[in-house]
C-alpha positions as CSV (number, residue, x, y, z in Angstrom):
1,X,15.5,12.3,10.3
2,X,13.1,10.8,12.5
3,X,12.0,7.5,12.5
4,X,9.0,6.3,11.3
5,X,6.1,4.5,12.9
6,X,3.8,2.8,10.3
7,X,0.7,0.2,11.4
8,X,-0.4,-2.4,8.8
9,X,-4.2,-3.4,8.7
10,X,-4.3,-6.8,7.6
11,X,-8.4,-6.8,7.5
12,X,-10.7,-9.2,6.7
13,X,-12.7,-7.4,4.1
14,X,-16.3,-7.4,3.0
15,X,-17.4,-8.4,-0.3
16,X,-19.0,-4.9,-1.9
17,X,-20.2,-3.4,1.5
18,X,-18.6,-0.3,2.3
19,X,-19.9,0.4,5.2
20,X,-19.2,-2.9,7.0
21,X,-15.8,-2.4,5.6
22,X,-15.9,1.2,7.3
23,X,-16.8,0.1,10.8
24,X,-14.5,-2.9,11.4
25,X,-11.5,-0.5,9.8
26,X,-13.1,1.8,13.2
27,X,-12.8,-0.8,15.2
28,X,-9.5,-2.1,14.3
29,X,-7.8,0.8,14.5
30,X,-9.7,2.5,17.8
31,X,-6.7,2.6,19.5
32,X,-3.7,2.7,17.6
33,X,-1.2,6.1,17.8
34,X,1.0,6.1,14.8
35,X,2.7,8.2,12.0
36,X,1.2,5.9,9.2
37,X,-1.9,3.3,8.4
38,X,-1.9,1.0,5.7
39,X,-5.1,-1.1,4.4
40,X,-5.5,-3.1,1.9
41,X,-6.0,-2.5,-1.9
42,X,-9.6,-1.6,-2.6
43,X,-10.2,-1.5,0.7
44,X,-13.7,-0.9,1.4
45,X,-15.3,-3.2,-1.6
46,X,-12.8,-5.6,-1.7
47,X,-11.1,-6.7,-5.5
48,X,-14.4,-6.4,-7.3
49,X,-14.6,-5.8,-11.1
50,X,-18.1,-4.3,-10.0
51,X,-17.1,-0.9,-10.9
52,X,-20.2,1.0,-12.3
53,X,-22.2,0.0,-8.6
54,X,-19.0,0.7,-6.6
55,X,-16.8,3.5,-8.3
56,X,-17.4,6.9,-6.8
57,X,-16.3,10.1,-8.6
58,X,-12.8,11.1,-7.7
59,X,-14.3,14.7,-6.9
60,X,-17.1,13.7,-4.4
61,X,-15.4,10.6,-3.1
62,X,-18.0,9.7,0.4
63,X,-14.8,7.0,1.2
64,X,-12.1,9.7,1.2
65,X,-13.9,11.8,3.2
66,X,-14.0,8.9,5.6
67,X,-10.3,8.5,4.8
68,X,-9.8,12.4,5.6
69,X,-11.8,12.2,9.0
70,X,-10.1,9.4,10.4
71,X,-6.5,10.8,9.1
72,X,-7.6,14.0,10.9
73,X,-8.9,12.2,14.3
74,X,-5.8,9.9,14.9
75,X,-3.2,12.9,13.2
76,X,-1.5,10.1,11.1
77,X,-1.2,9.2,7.2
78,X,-3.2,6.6,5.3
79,X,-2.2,4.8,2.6
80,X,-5.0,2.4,0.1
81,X,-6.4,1.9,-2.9
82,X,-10.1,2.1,-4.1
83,X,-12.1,2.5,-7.4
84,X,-12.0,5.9,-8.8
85,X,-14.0,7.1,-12.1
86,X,-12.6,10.3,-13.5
87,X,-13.4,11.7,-16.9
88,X,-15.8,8.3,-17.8
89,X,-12.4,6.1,-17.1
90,X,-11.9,3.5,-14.0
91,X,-8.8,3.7,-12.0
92,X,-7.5,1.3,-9.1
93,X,-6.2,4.7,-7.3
94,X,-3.8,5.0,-4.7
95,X,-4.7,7.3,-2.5
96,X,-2.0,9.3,0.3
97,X,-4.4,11.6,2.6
98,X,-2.0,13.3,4.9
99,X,-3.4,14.1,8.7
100,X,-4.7,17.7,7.3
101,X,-6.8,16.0,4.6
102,X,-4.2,17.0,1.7
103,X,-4.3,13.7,-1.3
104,X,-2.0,12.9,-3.4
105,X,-3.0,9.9,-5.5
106,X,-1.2,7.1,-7.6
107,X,-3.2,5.4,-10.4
108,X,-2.2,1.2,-10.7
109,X,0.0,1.1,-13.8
110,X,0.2,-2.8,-13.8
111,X,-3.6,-3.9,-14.2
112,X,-4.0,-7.6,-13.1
113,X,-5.1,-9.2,-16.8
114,X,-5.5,-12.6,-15.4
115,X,-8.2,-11.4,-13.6
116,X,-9.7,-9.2,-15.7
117,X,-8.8,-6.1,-14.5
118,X,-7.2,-4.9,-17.6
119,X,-11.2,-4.8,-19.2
120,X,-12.5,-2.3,-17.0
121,X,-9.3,0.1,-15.7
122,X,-7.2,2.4,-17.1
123,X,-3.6,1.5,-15.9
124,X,-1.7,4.8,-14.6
125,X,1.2,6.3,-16.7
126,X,3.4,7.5,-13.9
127,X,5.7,6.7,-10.8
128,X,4.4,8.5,-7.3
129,X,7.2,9.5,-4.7
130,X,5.6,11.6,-1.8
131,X,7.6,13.0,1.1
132,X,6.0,12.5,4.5
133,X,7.6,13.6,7.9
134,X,11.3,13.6,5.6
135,X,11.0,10.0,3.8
136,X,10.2,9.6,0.8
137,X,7.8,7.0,0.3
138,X,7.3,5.4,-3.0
139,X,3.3,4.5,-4.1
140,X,2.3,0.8,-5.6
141,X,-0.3,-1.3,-5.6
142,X,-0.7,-5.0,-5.5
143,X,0.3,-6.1,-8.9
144,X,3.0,-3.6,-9.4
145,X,5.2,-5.8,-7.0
146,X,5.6,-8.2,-10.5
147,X,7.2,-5.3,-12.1
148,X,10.9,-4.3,-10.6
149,X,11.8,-1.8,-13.9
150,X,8.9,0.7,-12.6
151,X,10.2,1.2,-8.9
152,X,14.0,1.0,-9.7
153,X,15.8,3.4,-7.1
154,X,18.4,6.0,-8.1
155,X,20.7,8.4,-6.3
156,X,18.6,12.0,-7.1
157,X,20.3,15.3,-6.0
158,X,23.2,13.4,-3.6
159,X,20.5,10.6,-2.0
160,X,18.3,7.6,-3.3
161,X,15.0,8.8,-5.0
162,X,13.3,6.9,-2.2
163,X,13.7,5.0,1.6
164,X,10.1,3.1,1.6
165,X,8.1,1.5,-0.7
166,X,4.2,0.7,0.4
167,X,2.1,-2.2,-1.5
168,X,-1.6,-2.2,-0.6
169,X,-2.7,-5.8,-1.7
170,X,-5.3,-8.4,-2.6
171,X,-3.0,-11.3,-3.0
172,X,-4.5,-14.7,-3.2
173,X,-2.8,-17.4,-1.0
174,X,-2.2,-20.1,-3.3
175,X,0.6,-17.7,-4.7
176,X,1.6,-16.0,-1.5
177,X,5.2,-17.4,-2.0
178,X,6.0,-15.1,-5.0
179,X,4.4,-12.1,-3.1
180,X,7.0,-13.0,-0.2
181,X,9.5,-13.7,-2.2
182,X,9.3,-10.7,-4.5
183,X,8.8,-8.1,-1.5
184,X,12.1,-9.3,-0.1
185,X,13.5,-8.6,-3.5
186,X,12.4,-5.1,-4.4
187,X,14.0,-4.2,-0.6
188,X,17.1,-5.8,-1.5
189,X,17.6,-4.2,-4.9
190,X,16.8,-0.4,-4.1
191,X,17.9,-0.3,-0.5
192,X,14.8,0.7,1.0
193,X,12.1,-0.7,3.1
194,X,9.5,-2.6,2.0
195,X,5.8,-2.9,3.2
196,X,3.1,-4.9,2.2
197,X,-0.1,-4.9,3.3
198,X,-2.1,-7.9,1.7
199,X,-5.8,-9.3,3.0
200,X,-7.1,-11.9,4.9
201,X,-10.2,-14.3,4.5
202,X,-12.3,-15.4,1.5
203,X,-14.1,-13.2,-1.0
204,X,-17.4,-13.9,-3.1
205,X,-14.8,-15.5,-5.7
206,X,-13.8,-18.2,-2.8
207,X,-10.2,-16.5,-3.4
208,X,-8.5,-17.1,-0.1
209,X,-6.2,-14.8,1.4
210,X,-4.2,-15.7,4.2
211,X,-2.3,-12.4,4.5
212,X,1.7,-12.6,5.0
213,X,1.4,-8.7,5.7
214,X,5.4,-8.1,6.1
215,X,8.0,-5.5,6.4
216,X,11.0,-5.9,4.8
217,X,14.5,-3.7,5.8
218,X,16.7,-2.8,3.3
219,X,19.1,-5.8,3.6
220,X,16.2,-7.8,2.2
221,X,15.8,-8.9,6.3
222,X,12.1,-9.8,7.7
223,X,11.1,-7.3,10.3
224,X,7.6,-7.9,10.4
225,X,5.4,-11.0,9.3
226,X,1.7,-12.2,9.9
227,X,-0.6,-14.4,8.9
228,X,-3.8,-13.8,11.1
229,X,-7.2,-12.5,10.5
230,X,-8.5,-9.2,11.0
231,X,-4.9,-7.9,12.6
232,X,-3.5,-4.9,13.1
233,X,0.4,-4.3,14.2
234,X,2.5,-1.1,14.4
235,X,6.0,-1.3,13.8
236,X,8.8,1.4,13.5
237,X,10.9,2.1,10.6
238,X,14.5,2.9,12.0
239,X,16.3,5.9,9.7
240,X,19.8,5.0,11.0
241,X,19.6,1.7,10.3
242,X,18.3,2.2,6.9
243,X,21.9,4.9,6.1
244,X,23.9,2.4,7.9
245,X,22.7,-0.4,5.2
246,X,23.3,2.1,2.2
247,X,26.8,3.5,3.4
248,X,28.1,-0.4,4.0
249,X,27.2,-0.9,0.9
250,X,26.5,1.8,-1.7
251,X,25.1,0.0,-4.5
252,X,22.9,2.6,-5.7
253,X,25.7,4.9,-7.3
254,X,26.0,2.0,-9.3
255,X,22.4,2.2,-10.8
């Protein structure tokens, strides 16, 4: 299995404005050569509650085209969130656009209620695994990370269910220690890597977000933490060291 090389975006977003959104994502990432690129949850609004100005119909999405074009001009993977009306419904959705524009998409199934989000989205009603260049890669978002029973790793078919989890994020910083704290423990308890991918600066809320992007290995050890603005880093996820974790200790056939 090859390893993987994955680059988190920890971007200072724009309240509501797309297109501001869409050029300093261009500008960020103008030269980075990677496997994988993860930005933040609602990534080109920000976490707005706005949704009938800033939903776009999951079938004529103008932001996943933009999502499919620049997946198809750097021949990596992107992994985010953004609102989504389907069938006169709102969904926080996960979206997974492979380099040849293929989607597969995971709906939020842990709306945030202390902020509301619970009155205008639907929350999803199932668990997203993807395989991508052989690991499979398990799909949450933000709020999810409060919830271990809905990512609990298995042993499927002679291997665990998954080797990576990804949270896109909008995590404020005056609770940033349970964001750290619970990313380290979702690696730790299903032996996989961990990486979030939270935002930086102030929204039109004043919520500050300083960020703490991180990736966790599966001993529940730091291999990747920062706290600046507007930062992008590209780190690989080693596949040895990830079977050498789960053959010292093999907790999962324990599940």
């Amino acid at each position: 299995m090859q390893d993987l090389k994955v680059t988190l975006v920890q971007a200072n977003q724009a309240w509501e404005d797309k297109q501001a959104n869409f050029e300093n994502y261009e500008s960020l990432l103008e030269n980075v050569s990677t496997d994988l690129i993860v930005l933040p949850e609602m990534f080109q609004t920000g976490f707005s509650m706005n949704v009938h100005a800033l939903a776009e119909e999951w079938e004529n999405s103008a932001s996943i085209r933009w999502l499919q074009k620049q997946a198809s001009k750097k021949n990596c993977a992107f992994y985010t969130s953004l609102i989504i009306s389907e069938n006169h419904l709102f969904y926080n959705r996960g979206v997974f656009v492979f380099p040849d524009g293929k989607i597969i998409h995971y709906d939020k199934r842990k709306v945030f209620s202390l902020a509301g989000e619970d009155l205008y989205f639907t929350p999803g009603q199932k668990e997203v695994i993807i395989n991508y260049k052989g690991w499979n890669i398990q799909l949450q978002i933000c709020y999810d990370l409060r919830f271990p029973e809905i990512v609990r790793n298995r042993i499927e078919k002679g291997r665990p269910a998954y080797d990576l989890i990804l949270y896109v994020a909008n995590w404020p910083e005056k609770r940033i220690s349970h964001w750290d704290t619970l990313l380290n423990a979702r690696a730790i308890e299903n032996q996989s890597y961990v990486v979030g991918v939270n935002r930086s600066g102030v929204d039109a809320n004043k919520t500050i977000y300083n960020g703490n992007s991180k990736v966790v290995n599966a001993l529940g050890e730091k291999v990747f933490l920062t706290h600046e603005d507007n930062f992008v880093e590209t780190i690989t996820l080693i596949y040895k060291n990830l079977i050498n974790a789960r053959e010292k200790l093999p907790f999962l056939r324990d599940v």
